[in-house]
C-alpha positions, 0 to 999 in steps of 0.5 A: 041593613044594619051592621053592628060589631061584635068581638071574638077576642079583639078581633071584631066581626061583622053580624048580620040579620037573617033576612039577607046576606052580606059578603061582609058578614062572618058567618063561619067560624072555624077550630082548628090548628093554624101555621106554625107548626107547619103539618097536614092540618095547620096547612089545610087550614092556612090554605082554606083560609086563603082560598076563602080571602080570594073568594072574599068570603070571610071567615075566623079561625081559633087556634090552640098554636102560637101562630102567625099574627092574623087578624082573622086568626085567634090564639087561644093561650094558656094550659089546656083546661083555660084553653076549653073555657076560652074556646067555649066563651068565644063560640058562645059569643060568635053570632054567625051560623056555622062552626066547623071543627078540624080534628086529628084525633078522637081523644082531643073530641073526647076531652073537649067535644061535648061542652063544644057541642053545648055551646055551638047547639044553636049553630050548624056544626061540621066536622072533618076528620083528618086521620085513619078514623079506625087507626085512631078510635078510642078503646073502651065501651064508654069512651065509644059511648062517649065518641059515638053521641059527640058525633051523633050531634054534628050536622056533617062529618067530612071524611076525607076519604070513602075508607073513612066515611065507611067507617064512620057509618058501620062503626060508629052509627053515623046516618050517611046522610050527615057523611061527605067525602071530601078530600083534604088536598087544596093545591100549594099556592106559592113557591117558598120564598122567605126562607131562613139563611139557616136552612139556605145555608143547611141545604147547600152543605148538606149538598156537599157531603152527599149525592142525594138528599131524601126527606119525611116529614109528620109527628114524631110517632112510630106510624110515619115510619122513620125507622123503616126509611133508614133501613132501606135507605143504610144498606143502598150501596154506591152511593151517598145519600142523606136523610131529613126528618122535619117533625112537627107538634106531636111526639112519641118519647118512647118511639123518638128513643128508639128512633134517636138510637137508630138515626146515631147509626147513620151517618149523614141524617139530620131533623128539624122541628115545627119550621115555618112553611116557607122553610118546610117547602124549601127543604121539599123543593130542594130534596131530590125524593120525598118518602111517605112511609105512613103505616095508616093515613088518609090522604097525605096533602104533603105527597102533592105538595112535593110532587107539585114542587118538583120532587117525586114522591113516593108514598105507601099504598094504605089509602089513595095517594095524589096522582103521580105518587110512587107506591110502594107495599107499606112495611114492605122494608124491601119494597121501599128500597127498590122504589127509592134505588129506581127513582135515583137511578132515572132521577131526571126521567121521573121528574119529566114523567110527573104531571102537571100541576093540578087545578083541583081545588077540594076547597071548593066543595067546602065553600060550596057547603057553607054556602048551601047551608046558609041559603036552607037558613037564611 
């Protein structure tokens, strides 16, 4: 069979015929965020890609993040208009048979879905929607419109969850049979181990002022429920316990006003933003709880991150949680507060208590797609 190179942005990719099937061949072509910054989607993505490389089945990625240098990985640069056009030329360009689109937002399909849709309309499309899909829907009878025949022309929608996938169908007319659940968890693979003197140097001080460390990570926006954790963390007495934030890429300014005002009244609270991966987790490993204060979600890949990585985690119960999370009511300031005292208070009991490390890998399932998906068109 005869191979010839063809680019997508300088990084050159193998074509094929559709008489056979190499593993060398690209066949899948993948939108989405890449690490850093270090969140849900990025993670998932990185994860997958990896997953895929041990698999050696290949695929590419386009990222609108300044990421990482890879050579399966695109950085797509410029303002957000020069963005559409590049992702729009490099779709148009690439000759394998599957693009599959991470999104965490509807507006972002909203802006940019339809000329997408255009210029993968030879290709198999698949989406996975990685946020509260009700939470999230746009408001307005048009932009449902507009939503609504975006998503009519993807061939799959992954949702990771069955609350999703059932919204997708009675709210927005999507035929189940294009609906997958797949859950986002794809397990941490290596324990962080190039992390920065900075942060090294951070936790070991910040050891010395408290007696327990708690952290939360996501957006900056008001449905992580910062504000919620240090209440329920300021009145918890005999003891001195300290709070971090690591937020990464989205902020809300009006709620990082009114959670700026909040965190200047607590005494030992710090924040990060869009640290590398390695760093992430090692601020995780060497917290003594992870709190997920999410007032919607749809799964949390992190809440298994820690609890893989040693810290309990306790987490909202607005969706299903990885096994071996601590849930407490979600807004239930009270509830949370009680979660966080009785796990400190057996710190060492909960952490024997916590399972095993999980070999379920949802990448799997994915892989599994792709490949069914191109034995129906070879």
């Amino acid at each position: 069979m005869a191979i010839r190179p063809n680019t997508l942005g300088g990084a050159k990719l193998p074509s094929q015929s559709r008489a056979a099937h190499s593993q060398e061949a690209v066949e899948v072509l993948i939108v989405g965020g890449y690490p850093p910054p270090t969140g849900g989607v990025t993670i998932h993505i990185e994860r997958f890609h990896q997953f895929c490389q041990k698999e050696r089945f290949p695929i590419r990625i386009i990222t609108q993040f300044n990421s990482a240098p890879h050579k399966d990985v695109l950085r797509l640069k410029g303002g957000a208009v020069i963005q559409l056009f590049h992702l729009i030329y490099l779709i148009l360009r690439f000759k394998g048979k599957i693009i599959h689109i991470h999104a965490a937002r509807f507006n972002k399909l909203l802006y940019g879905g339809l000329p997408m849709i255009w210029a993968a309309s030879s290709k198999v499309k698949i989406l996975t929607y990685h946020t509260d899909a009700g939470a999230s829907a746009p408001k307005g009878a048009l932009k449902q419109w507009a939503l609504k025949r975006i998503l009519s022309r993807f061939e799959y929608l992954i949702c990771v969850n069955e609350n999703q996938k059932e919204y997708f169908a009675n709210n927005l007319g999507i035929t189940k049979n294009k609906l997958l659940v797949i859950p986002s968890f794809i397990p941490l693979q290596n324990i962080p181990d190039n992390v920065s003197g900075e942060i090294r140097d951070f936790v070991h001080a910040a050891r010395k002022r408290v007696d327990y460390l708690v952290i939360s990570t996501g957006y900056l926006t008001e449905i992580y429920g910062y504000d919620m954790i240090i209440d329920a963390v300021k009145d918890i007495p005999g003891k001195t316990i300290g709070i971090i934030f690591v937020f990464y890429t989205s902020t809300d300014k009006t709620y990082q006003k009114i959670l700026s005002r909040k965190m200047k009244s607590f005494p030992n609270i710090w924040s990060f933003q869009d640290l590398s991966s390695d760093d992430f987790f090692y601020l995780i490993q060497h917290s003594d709880v992870f709190i997920r204060a999410n007032r919607e979600d749809t799964y949390g890949m992190v809440v298994g991150d820690a609890i893989t990585l040693g810290t309990p985690a306790i987490a909202s119960n607005v969706c299903k949680r990885h096994e071996g999370a601590i849930l407490f009511e979600s807004g239930n300031i009270g509830d949370l507060r009680e979660k966080i005292i009785t796990t400190l208070e057996d710190l060492s009991e909960v952490k024997k208590r916590q399972p095993a490390f999980s070999e379920q890998n949802f990448a799997t399932n994915v892989l599994d797609l792709y490949k069914r998906i191109l034995s129906e068109k070879l």
